[in-house]
C-alpha positions in Angstrom: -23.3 16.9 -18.2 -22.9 13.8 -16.8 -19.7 12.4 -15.3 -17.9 9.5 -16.7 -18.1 6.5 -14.9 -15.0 4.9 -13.2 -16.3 0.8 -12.0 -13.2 -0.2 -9.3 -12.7 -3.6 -8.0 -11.6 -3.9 -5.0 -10.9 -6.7 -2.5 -11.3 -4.6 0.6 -12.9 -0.7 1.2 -13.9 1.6 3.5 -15.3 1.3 6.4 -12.0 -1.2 6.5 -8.3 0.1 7.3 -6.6 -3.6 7.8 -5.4 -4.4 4.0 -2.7 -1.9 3.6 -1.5 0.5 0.8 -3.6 -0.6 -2.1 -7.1 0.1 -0.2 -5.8 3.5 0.7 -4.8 4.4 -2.8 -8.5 4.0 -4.3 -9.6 5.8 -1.0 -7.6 8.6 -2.1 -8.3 9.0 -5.8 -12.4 8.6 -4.9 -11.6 12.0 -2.5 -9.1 14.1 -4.6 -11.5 13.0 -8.1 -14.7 12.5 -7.3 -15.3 15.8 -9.2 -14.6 14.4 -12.0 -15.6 10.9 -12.2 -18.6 8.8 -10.7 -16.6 6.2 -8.6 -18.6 2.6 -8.0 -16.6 0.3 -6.0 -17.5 -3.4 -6.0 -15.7 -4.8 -2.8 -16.2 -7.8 0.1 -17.7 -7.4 2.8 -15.3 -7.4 5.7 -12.1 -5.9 6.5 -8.9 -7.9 5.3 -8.0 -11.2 4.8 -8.3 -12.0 8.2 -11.1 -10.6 9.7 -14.7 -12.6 8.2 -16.5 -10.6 10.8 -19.2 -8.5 8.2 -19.4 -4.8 8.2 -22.4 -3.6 10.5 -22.6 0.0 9.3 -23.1 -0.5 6.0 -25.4 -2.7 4.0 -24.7 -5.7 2.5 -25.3 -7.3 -0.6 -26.2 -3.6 -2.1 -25.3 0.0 -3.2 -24.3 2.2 -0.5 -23.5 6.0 -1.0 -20.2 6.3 0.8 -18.2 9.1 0.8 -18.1 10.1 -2.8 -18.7 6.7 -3.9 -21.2 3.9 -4.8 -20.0 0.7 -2.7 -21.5 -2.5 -2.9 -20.4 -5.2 -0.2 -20.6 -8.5 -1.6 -21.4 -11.4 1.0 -19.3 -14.7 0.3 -21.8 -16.8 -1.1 -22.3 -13.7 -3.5 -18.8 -13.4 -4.7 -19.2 -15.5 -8.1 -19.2 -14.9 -11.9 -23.1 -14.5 -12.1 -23.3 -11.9 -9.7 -19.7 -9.5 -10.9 -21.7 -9.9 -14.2 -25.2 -8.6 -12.4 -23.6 -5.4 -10.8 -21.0 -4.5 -13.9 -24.2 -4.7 -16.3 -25.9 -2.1 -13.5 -23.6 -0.1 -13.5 -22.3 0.6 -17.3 -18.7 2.0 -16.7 -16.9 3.8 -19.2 -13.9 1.5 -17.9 -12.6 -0.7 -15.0 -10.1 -0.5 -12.4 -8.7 -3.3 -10.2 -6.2 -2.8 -7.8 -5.0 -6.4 -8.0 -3.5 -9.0 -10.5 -4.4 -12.3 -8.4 -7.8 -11.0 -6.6 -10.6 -13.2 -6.7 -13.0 -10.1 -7.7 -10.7 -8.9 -10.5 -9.9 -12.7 -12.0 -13.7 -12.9 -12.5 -14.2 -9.8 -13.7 -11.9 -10.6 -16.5 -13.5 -14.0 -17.0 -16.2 -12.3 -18.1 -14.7 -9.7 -20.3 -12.9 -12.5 -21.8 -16.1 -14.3 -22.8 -17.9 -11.6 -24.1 -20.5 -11.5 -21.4 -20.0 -8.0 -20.1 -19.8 -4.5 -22.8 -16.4 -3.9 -23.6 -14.4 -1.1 -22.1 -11.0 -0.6 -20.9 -9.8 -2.7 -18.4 -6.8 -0.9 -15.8 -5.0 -3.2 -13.6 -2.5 -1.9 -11.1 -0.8 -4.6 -9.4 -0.1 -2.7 -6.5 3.5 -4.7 -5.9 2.3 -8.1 -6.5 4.4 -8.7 -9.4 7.8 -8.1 -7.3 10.3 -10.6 -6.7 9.7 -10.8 -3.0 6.0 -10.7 -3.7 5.9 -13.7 -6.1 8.5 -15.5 -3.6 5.4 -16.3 -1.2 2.9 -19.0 -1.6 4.6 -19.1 -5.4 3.2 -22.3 -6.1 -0.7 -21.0 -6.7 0.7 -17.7 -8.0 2.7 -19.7 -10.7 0.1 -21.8 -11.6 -2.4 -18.8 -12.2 0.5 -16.8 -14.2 0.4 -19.8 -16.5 -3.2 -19.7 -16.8 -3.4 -16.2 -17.9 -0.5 -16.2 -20.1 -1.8 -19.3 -22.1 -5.5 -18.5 -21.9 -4.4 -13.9 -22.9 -6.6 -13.5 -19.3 -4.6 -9.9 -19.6 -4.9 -9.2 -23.6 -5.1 -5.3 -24.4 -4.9 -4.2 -20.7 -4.2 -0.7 -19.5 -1.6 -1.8 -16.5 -0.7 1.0 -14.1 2.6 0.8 -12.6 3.8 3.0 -9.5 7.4 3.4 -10.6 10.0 2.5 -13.3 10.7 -0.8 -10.7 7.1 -2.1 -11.2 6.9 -1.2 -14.7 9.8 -3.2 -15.2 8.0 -6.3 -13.3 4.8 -5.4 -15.6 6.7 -6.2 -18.7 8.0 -9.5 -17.6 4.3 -10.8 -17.3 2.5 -8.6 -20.0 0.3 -10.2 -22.9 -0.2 -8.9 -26.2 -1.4 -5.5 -26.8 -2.8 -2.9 -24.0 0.2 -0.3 -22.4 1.7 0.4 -19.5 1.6 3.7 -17.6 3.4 5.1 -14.7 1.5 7.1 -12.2 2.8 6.9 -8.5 -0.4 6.0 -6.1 -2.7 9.0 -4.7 -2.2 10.4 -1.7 -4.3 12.3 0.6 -3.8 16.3 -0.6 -2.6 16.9 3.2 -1.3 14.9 6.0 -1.5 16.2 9.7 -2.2 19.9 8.4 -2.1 20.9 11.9 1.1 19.1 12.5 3.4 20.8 15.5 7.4 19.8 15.8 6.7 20.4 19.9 4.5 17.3 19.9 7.2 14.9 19.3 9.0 12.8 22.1 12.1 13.9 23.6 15.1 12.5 22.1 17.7 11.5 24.4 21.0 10.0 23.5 21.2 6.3 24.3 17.4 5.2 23.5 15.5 5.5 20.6 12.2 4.8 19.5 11.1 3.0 16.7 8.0 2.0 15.1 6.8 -0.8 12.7 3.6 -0.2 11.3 1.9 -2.1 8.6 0.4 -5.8 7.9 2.9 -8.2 9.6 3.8 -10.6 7.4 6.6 -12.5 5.9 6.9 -10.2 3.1 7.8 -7.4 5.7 10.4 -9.0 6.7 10.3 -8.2 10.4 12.2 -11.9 11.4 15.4 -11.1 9.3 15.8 -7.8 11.1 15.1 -9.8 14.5 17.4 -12.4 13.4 20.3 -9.5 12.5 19.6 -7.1 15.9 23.0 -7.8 17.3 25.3 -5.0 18.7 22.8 -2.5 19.6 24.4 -0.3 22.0 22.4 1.1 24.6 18.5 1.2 24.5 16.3 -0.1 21.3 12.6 0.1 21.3 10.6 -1.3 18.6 6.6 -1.4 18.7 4.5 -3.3 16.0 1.3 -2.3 15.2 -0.8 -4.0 12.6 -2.8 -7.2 11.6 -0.7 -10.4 12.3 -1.8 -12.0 9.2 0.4 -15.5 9.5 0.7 -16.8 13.1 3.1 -19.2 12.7 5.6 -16.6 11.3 4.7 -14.6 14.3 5.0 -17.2 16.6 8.5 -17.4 15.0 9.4 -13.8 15.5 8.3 -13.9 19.2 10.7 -17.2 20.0 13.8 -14.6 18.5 12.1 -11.5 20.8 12.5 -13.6 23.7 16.2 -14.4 23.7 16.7 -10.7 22.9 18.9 -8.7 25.8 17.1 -6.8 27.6 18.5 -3.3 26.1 16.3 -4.0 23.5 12.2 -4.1 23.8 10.0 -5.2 21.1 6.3 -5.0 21.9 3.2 -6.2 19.4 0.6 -3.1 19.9 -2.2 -4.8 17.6 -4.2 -3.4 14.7 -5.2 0.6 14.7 -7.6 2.3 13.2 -6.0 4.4 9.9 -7.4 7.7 11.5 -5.3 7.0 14.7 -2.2 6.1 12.5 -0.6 9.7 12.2 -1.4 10.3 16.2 0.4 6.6 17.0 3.1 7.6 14.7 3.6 11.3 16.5 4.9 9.1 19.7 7.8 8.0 17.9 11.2 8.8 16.7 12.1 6.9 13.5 10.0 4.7 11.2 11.6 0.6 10.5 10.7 -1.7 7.8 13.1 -4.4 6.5 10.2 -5.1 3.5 10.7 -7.5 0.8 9.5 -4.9 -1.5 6.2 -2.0 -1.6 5.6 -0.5 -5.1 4.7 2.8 -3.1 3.8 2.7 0.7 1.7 5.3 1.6 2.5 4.7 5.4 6.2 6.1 4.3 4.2 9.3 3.6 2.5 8.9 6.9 5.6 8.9 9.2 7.5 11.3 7.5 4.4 13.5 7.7 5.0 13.5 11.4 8.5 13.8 11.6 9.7 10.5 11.6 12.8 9.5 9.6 12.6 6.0 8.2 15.2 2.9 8.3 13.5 1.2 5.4 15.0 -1.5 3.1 15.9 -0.2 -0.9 13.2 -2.1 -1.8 11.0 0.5 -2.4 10.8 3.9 -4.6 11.9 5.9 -1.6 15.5 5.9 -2.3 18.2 8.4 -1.3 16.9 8.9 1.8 20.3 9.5 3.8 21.5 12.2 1.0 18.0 14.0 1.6 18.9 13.5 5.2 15.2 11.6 6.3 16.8 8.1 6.6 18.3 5.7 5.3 17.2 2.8 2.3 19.6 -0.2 3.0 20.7 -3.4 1.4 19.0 -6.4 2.8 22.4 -7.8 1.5 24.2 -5.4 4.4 22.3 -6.6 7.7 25.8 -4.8 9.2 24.8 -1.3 7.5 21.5 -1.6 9.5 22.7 -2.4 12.7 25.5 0.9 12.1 22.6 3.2 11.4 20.0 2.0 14.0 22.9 2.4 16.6 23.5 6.0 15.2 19.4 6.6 15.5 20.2 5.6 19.2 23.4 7.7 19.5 21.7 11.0 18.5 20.7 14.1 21.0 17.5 15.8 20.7 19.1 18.6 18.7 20.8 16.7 15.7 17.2 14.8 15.4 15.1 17.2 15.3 16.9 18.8 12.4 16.2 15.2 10.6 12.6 15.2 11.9 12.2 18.8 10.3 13.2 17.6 7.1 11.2 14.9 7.0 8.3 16.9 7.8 9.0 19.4 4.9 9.9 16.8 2.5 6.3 15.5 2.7 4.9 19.2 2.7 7.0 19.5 -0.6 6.2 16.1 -2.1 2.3 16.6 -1.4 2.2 20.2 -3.2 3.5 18.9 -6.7 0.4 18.4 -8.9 2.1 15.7 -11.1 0.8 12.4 -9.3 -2.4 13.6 -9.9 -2.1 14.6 -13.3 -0.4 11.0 -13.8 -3.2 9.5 -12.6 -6.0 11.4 -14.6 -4.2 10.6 -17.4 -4.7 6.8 -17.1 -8.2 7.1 -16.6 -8.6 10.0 -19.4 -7.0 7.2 -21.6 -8.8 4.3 -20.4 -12.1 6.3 -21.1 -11.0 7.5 -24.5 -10.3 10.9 -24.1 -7.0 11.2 -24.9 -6.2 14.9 -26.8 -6.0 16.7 -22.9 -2.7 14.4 -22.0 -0.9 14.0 -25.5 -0.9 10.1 -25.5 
């Protein structure tokens, strides 16, 4: 019998590892549900906003059987309503995913279902934490404009959205048009992180230094300047690497005029971009995970660093909340810039023994989080629904 067929839009895929969370969450449901579902992937053909350099191990500008998926690589010139209309037709889903609300590739898409010019099916958006406040805060003048569109033109009208948490379902609302219904299934993981993982392998850690890792797209909306800006009495040594795309210069070039004026207690170094299969060895070398972010709707590079024993100093912006109780971090007010500098200076104050108790929980509270079947049962039951088959998960 043949399986149904799943048609995802998205901006950027495999071979590509530079556009964050979103890319790694279709990644992971192709792998964990390729068993059930033919996965086609409609996608650009370079890795992240940045980057215009095309892929030169796959082919462009057709299908490409890629680790349990069709992907076809669209070319620039290519990426227009005549051509999303070409490869949907080809293809014949039983329903559509896009992991965007303002993507270029999913706009069009819904063009054409709004004309009538492709076969109607369900449509599954999942905004992937566009629709938060901090989100919408940047470049809002084109993102307002577009909202409006949609709203007045019913661009959205009977979608299927798929929200991450109670937060972004909440932010889904706000925005929805008539119709459709909103689910909550927290993004796919990988079924294992670091399997092999080994507690020995982490640094020593030393009371007086600590160090910390910042590891994602830099950009405003992670907020790295406002922790720069609030880094005041650290006691003793603070080092902070940055790996990642720099995807706005001038807020970089911001960020590096704080760095320099910064006493010399306290090192902050940009590493560049890393391949994702050398993010979990990068992430082994440190002791704690920081990211002052505006807001994620999951952040599957959380998972990551705890997966390797690194406690996180994250902002309570995010669904990972009550960290400190759990006793892997801490999620802090970006209202209490003084709470952050009092737990960063306790990172630094601990001895090897008290943090490799927290490093051990962090480790098993990933180990525990991965083992519960519910995220992919959430999930399935999205796409059951968007494909009609509904009696299995009691819609």
């Amino acid at each position: 019998m043949d399986k149904p067929k799943i048609l995802i839009l998205s901006d950027y895929y495999l071979p590509g590892y530079k556009s964050g969370g979103g890319m790694r969450t279709i990644v992971n449901m192709v792998e964990r549900l390729h068993h059930k579902f033919d996965f086609y992937i409609i996608t650009r053909d370079h890795d992240g906003p940045l980057d215009k350099k095309t892929y030169s191990t796959v082919k462009i500008d057709e299908w490409n059987n890629l680790k349990n998926a069709q992907v076809f690589y669209l070319p620039k010139d290519k990426i227009k309503l005549s051509k999303i209309h070409e490869l949907i037709s080809q293809v014949d889903p039983g329903a559509i995913y896009t992991n965007s609300y303002f993507a270029t590739l999913a706009i069009y898409m819904l063009i054409l279902r709004k004309l009538g010019r492709i076969k109607q099916c369900n449509v599954i958006v999942a905004p992937c934490g566009e629709l938060s406040e901090g989100a919408l805060g940047l470049k809002s003048g084109k993102k307002k404009v577009f909202m409006w569109f949609s709203a007045i033109s019913n661009l959205y009208e009977n979608i299927i959205w798929k929200a991450s948490n109670e937060i972004e379902k909440v932010e889904i609302q706000r925005i929805k048009s008539k119709g459709g219904k909103i689910f909550i299934a927290a993004d796919l993981s990988p079924k294992a992180i670091v399997p092999e993982y080994q507690p020995g392998r982490k640094p020593i850690k030393n009371a007086g230094v600590a160090k910390m890792v910042f590891l994602s797209r830099f950009s405003e909306k992670k907020n790295f300047k406002w922790l720069l800006e609030n880094l005041k009495n650290i006691n003793n040594q603070l080092i902070i690497d940055i790996y990642g795309p720099l995807e706005d210069e001038k807020y970089w070039l911001e960020c590096v005029e704080i760095i320099n004026k910064l006493p010399e207690n306290i090192q902050i170094e940009a590493k560049g971009t890393i391949p994702h299969e050398e993010v979990s060895e990068t992430l082994l070398k440190y002791h704690f995970f920081i990211l002052p972010t505006l807001g994620e709707n999951f952040g599957h590079v959380f998972l990551e660093a705890l997966a390797v024993g690194c406690p996180l100093i994250i902002s309570d912006k995010t669904p990972w909340q009550d960290l400190e109780n759990k006793k892997i971090g801490w999620d802090l007010s970006l209202e209490l810039p003084e709470l952050w500098i009092d737990k960063i200076n306790k990172c630094i104050g601990l001895d090897n023994a008290s943090y490799r108790e927290m490093s051990d929980k962090a480790r098993k509270f990933v180990c525990e989080w991965l083992e519960d079947p519910k995220t992919e049962d959430d999930t399935l039951r999205v796409l059951q629904y968007a494909l009609g088959n509904t009696l299995k998960y009691n819609i």
